[in-house]
Kinemage of the C-alpha trace (Angstrom):
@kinemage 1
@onewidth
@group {chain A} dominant
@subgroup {mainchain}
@vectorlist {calphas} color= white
{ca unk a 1} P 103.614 102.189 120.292
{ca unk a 2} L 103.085 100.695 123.834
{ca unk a 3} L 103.323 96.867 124.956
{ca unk a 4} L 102.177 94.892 128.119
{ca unk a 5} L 103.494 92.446 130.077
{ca unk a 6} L 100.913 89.293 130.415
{ca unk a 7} L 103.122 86.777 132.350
{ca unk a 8} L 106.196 85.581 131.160
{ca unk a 9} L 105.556 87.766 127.747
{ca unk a 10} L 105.869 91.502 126.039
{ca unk a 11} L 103.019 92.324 123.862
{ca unk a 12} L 103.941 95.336 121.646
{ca unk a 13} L 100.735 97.203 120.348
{ca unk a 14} L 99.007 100.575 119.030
{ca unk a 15} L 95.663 100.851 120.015
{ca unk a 16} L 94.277 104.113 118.021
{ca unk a 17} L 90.983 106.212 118.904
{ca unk a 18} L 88.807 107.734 121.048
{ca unk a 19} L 87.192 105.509 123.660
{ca unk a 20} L 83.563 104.192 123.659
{ca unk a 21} L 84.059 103.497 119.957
{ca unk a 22} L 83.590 99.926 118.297
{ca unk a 23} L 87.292 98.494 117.935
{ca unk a 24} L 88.806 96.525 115.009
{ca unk a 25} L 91.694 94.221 115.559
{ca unk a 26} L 93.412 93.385 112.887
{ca unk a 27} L 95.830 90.575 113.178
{ca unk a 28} L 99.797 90.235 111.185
{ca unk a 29} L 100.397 87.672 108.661
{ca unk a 30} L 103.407 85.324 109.460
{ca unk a 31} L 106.038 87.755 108.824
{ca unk a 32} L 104.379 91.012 109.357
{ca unk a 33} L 103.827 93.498 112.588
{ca unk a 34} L 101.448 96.159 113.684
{ca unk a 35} L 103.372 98.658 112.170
{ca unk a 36} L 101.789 97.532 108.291
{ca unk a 37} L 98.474 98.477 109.636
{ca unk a 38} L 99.268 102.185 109.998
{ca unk a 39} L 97.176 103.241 106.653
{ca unk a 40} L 94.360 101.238 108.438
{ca unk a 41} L 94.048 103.310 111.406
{ca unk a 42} L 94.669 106.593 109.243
{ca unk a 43} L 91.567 104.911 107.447
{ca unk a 44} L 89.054 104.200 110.416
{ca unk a 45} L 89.797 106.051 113.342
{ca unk a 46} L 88.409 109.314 111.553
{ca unk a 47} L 85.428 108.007 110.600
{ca unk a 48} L 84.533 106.683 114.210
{ca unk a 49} L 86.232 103.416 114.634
{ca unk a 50} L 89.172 102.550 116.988
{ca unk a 51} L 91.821 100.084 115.365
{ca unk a 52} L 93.655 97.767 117.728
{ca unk a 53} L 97.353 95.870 115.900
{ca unk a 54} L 99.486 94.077 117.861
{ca unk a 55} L 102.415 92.343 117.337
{ca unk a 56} L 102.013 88.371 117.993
{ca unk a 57} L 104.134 86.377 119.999
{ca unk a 58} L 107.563 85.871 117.566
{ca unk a 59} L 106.806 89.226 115.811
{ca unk a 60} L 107.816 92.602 115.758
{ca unk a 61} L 108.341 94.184 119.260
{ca unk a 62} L 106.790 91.395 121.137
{ca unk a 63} L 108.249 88.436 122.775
{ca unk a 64} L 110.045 85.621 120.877
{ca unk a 65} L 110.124 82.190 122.371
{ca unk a 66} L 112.610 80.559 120.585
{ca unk a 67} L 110.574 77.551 121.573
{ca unk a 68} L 107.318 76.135 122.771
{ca unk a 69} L 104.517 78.212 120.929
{ca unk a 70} L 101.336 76.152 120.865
{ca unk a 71} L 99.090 77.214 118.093
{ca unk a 72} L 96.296 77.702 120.676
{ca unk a 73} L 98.427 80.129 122.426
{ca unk a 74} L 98.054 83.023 120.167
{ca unk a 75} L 94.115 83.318 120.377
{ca unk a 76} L 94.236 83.193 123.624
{ca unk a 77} L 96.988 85.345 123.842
{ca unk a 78} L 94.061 87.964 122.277
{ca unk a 79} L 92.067 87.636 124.925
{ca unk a 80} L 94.087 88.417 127.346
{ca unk a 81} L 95.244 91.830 125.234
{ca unk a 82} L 91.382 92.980 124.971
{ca unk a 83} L 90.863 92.234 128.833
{ca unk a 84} L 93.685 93.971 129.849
{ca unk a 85} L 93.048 97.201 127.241
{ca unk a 86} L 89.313 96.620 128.938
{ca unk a 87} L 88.063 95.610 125.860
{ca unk a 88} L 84.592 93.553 126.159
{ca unk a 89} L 84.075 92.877 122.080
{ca unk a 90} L 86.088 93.587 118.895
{ca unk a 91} L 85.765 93.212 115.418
{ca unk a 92} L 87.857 91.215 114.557
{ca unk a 93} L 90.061 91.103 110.823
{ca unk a 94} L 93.120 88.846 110.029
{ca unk a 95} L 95.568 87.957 107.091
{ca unk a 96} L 96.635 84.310 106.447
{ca unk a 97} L 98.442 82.925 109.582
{ca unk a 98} L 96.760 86.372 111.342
{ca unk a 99} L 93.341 84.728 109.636
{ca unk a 100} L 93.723 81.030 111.071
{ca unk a 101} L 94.140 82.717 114.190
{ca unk a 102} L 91.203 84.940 113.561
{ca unk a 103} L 89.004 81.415 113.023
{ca unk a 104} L 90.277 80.024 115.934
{ca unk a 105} L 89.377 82.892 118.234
{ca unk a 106} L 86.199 82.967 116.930
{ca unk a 107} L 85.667 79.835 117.470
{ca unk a 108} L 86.712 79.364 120.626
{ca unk a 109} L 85.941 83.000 121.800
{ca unk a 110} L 83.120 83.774 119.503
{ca unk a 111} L 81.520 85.949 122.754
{ca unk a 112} L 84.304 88.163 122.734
{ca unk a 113} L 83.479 89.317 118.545
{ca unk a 114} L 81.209 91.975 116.883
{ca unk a 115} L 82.130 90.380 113.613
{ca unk a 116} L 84.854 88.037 111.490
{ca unk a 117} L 86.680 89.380 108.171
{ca unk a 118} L 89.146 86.447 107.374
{ca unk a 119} L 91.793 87.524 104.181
{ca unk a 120} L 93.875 84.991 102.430
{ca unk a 121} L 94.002 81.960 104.681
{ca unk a 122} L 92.242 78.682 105.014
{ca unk a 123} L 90.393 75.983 107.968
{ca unk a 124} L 92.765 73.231 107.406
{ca unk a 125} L 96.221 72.353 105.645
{ca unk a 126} L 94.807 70.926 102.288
{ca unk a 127} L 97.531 68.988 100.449
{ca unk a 128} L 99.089 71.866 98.277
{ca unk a 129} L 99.456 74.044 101.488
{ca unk a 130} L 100.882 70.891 103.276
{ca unk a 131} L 103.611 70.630 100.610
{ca unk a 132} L 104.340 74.398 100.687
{ca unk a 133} L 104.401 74.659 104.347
{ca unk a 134} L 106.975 71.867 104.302
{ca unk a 135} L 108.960 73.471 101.510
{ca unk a 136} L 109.085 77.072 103.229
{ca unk a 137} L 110.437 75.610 106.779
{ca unk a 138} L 112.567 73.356 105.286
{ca unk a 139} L 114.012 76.277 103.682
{ca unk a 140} L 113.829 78.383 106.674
{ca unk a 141} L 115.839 75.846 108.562
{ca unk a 142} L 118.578 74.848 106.083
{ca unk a 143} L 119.086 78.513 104.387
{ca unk a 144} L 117.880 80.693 106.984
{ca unk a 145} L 115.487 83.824 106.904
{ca unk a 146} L 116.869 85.707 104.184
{ca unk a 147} L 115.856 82.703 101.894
{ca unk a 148} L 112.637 82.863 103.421
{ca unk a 149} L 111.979 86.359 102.582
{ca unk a 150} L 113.356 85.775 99.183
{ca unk a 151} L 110.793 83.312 98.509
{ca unk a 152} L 107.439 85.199 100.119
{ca unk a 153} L 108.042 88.265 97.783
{ca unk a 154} L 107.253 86.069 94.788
{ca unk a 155} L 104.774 84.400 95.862
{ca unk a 156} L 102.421 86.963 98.285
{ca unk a 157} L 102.777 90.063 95.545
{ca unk a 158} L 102.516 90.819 91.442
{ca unk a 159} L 104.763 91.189 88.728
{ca unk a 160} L 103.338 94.025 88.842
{ca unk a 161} L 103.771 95.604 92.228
{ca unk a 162} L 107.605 93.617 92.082
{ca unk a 163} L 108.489 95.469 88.914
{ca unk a 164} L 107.071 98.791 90.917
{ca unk a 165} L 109.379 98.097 93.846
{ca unk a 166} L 112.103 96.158 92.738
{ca unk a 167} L 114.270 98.977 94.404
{ca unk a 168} L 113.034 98.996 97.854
{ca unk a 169} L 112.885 95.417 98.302
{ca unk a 170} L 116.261 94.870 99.659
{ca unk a 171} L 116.062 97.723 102.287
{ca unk a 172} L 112.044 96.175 102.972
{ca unk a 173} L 114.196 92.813 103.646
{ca unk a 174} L 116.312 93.804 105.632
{ca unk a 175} L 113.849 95.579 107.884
{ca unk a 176} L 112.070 92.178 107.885
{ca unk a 177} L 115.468 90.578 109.152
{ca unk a 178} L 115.521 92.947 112.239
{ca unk a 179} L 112.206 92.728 113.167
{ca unk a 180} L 112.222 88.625 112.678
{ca unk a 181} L 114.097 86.132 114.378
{ca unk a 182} L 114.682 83.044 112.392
{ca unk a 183} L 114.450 80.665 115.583
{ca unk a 184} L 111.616 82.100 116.321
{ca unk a 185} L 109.777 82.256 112.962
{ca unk a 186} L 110.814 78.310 112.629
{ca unk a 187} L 108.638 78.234 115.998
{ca unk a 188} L 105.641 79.698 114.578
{ca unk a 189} L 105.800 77.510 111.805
{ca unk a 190} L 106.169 74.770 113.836
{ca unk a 191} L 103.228 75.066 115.698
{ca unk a 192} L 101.627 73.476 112.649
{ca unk a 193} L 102.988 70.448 113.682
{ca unk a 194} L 100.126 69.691 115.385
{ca unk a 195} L 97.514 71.825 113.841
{ca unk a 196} L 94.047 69.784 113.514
{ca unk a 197} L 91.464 71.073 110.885
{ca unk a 198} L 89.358 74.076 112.142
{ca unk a 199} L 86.988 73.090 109.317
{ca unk a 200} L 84.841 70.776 111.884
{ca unk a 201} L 84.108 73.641 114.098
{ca unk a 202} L 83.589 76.435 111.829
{ca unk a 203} L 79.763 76.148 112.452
{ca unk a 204} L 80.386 77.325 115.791
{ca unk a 205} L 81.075 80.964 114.288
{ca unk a 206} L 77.720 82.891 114.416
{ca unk a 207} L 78.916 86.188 114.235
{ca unk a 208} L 78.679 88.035 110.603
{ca unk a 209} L 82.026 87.057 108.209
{ca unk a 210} L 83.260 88.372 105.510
{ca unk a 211} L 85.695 86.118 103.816
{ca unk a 212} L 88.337 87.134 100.955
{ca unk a 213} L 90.150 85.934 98.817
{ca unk a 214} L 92.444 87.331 95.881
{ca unk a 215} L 91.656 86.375 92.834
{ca unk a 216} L 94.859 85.268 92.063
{ca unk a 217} L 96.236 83.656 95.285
{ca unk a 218} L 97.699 80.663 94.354
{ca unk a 219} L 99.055 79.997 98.037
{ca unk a 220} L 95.896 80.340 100.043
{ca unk a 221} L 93.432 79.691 96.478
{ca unk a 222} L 90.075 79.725 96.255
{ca unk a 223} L 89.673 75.922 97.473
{ca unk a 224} L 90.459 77.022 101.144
{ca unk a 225} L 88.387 79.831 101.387
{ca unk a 226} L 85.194 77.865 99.829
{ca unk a 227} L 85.880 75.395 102.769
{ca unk a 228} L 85.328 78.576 105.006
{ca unk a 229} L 82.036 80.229 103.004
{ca unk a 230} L 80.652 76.878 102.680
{ca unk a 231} L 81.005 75.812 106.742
{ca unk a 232} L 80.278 79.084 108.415
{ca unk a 233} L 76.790 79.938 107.778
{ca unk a 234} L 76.657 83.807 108.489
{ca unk a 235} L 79.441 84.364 105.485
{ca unk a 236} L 79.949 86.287 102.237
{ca unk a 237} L 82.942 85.050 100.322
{ca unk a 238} L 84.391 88.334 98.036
{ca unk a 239} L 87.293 88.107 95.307
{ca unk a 240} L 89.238 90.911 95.148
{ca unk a 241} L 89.959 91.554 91.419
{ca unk a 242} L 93.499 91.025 90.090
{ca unk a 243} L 94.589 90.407 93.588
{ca unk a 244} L 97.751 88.282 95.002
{ca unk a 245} L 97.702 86.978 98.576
{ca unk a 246} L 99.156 89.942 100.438
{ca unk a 247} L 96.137 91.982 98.947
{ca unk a 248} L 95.717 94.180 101.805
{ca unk a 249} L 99.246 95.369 101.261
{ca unk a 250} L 98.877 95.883 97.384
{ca unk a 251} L 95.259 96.895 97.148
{ca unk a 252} L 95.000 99.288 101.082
{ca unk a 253} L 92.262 101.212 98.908
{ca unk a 254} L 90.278 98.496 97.879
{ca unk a 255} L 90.371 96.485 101.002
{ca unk a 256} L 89.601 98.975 103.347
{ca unk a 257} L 86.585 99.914 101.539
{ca unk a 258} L 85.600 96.293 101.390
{ca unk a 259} L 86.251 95.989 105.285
{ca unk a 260} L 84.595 99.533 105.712
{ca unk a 261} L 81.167 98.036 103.637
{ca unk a 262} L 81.315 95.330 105.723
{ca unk a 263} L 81.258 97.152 108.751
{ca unk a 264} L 78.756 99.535 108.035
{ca unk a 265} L 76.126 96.825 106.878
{ca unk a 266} L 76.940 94.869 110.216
{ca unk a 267} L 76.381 97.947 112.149
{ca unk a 268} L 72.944 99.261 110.595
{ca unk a 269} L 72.079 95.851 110.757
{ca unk a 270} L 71.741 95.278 106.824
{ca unk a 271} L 74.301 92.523 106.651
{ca unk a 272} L 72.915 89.104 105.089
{ca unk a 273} L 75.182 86.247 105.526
{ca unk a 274} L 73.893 84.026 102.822
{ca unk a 275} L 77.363 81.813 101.814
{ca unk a 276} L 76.640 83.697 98.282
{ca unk a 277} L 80.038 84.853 96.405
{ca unk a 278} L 80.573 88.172 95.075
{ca unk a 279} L 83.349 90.061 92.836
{ca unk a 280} L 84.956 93.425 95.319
{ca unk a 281} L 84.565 96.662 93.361
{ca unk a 282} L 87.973 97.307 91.456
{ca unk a 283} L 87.510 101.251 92.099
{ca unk a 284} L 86.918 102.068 96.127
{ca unk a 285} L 84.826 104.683 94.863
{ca unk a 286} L 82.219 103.016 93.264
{ca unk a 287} L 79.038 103.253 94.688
{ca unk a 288} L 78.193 99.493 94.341
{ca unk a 289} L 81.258 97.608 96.115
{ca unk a 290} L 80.387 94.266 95.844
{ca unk a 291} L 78.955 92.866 92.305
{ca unk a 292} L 77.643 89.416 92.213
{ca unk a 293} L 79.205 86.344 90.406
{ca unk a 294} L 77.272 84.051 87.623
{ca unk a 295} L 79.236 80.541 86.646
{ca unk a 296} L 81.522 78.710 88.567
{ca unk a 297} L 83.398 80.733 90.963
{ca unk a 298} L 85.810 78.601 91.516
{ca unk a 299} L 87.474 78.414 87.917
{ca unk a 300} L 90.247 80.487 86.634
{ca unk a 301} L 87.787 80.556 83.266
{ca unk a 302} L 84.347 81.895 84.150
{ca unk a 303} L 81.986 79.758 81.745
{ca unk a 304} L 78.326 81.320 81.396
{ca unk a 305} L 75.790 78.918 82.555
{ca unk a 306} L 74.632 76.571 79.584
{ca unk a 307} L 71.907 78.144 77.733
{ca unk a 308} L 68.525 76.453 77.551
{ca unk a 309} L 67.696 74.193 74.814
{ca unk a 310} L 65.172 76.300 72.181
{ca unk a 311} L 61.727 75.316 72.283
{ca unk a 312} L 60.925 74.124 68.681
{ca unk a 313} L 57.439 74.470 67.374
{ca unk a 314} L 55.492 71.898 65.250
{ca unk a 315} L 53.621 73.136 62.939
{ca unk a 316} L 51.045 70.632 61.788
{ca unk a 317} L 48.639 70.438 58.875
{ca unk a 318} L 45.220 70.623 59.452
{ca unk a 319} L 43.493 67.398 59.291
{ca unk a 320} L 41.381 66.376 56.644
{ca unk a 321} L 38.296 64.025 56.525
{ca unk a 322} L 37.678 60.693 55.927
{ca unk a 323} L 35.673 61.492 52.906
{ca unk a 324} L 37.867 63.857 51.385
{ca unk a 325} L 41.263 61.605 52.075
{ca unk a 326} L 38.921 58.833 49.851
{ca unk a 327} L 38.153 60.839 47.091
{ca unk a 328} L 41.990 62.204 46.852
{ca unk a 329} L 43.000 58.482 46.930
{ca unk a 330} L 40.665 57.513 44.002
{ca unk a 331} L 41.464 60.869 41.890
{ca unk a 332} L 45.502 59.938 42.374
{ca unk a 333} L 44.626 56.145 41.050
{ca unk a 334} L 42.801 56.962 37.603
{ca unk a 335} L 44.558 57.115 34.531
């Protein structure tokens, strides 16, 4: 990997492909670093795509203010990267807090993007995420990073993908402890503080956006991401089946096809941003990747629409004449 020096800061990154190729940047959840996005390079760069990761200010390789990181400072941070790597436009994907960052470059530097694909994040703190935001830096602060860590595994991955990897965790923690600082990550966090709502200024992001969402985020749920679909008008929203919130690490196959569908429909220009919601493909094979969805999206329970009422038919007698109704009436009254 190579990093850059933009004033006072390092900038670790891996910037894979040939030149004079369309780049994709894809941007680190809190706790992550370029390195996770390895498989995604292996993915696109063959098929004609250069991938740009970085490691953000208090990740990885890259510098670590201990304080003082406004939350504007990491989008424009970006910029700076693609102008020094002489990088006019990107593509532009990110993962929770790599998401939020995603919005806010596109809004604010919606010139510099080819196209948005926002994973597992939200516009603005709603409640719930308020109270879990609180939770996870009070626990940062008071037990440290460890406890931190502890408490992500649970609640980013399955049961399933746990049970599958219950032996590697502690070695994958304590590779998170060396390439985290605590004082740092409580700096990142805390450049919440003063977070205001991106929801008011989504409109502002014309370029084509894919948004996703796992089907069964609870941290980042489905609330957050409608806020996005529902604000940005070039959007798709797609649930990725069976899906936690650190999908792209559990599901690589499946998301990189989605992101790879995406792609190709924004570059032959077949892309239709219509704020519709769709279901992702569960096999990255199948030839049909994105199937839509009937009901309520938004429900754990998908209830079919309510059936319409059957049309009942009256069957009436003919009518009979005046004459004949008489001479029925005087038959009925003799003895």
């Amino acid at each position: 990997m190579a990093s850059v020096r933009l004033d006072a800061v390092q900038v670790n990154y891996e910037l894979a492909g040939a030149r004079g190729r369309p780049v994709i940047t894809f941007l680190n959840g809190l706790t992550q670093n370029a390195n996770l996005w390895t498989a995604y390079a292996d993915y696109f760069v063959p098929r004609g795509w250069r991938v740009l990761a970085y490691d953000m200010l208090g990740q990885g390789r890259s510098s670590k203010p201990v304080v003082d990181i406004p939350f504007a400072a990491h989008a424009d941070l970006l910029a700076r990267l693609l102008d020094t790597l002489g990088i006019a436009k990107t593509h532009l994907a990110g993962i929770s807090f790599g998401g939020v960052i995603a919005l806010d470059f596109a809004i604010r530097h919606g010139e510099r993007l080819e196209s948005l694909v926002a994973m597992s994040t939200f516009a603005e703190l709603t409640p719930q995420l308020e109270f879990l935001g609180t939770v996870m830096l009070q626990g940062l602060i008071e037990a440290g990073f460890p406890y931190m860590q502890s408490m992500l595994y649970p609640m980013n991955m399955s049961s399933a993908w746990i049970a599958a990897n219950r032996e590697r965790i502690p070695a994958m923690k304590r590779s998170g402890y060396i390439g985290n600082d605590g004082y740092a990550m409580q700096n990142l966090m805390e450049s919440f503080v003063a977070f205001r709502p991106l929801t008011p200024h989504l409109h502002r992001i014309a370029v084509p956006t894919l948004v996703m969402n796992g089907e069964f985020d609870f941290f980042t749920p489905r609330e957050c991401h409608d806020l996005i679909r529902s604000h940005v008008a070039n959007s798709r929203l797609v649930i990725v089946q069976r899906a936690y919130h650190a999908f792209t690490l559990e599901m690589p196959a499946v998301t990189m096809r989605q992101i790879g569908f995406f792609l190709g429909q924004v570059r032959d220009g077949d892309w239709v941003g219509d704020q519709s919601v769709w279901a992702a493909a569960e096999n990255p094979a199948a030839h049909a990747q994105w199937l839509p969805i009937l009901g309520d999206w938004r429900r754990a329970i998908q209830v079919a629409p309510p059936e319409p009422p059957p049309v009942r038919t009256v069957v009436r007698a003919p009518a009979r004449s005046q004459s004949r109704r008489t001479a029925a009436a005087r038959a009925a009254a003799k003895p």
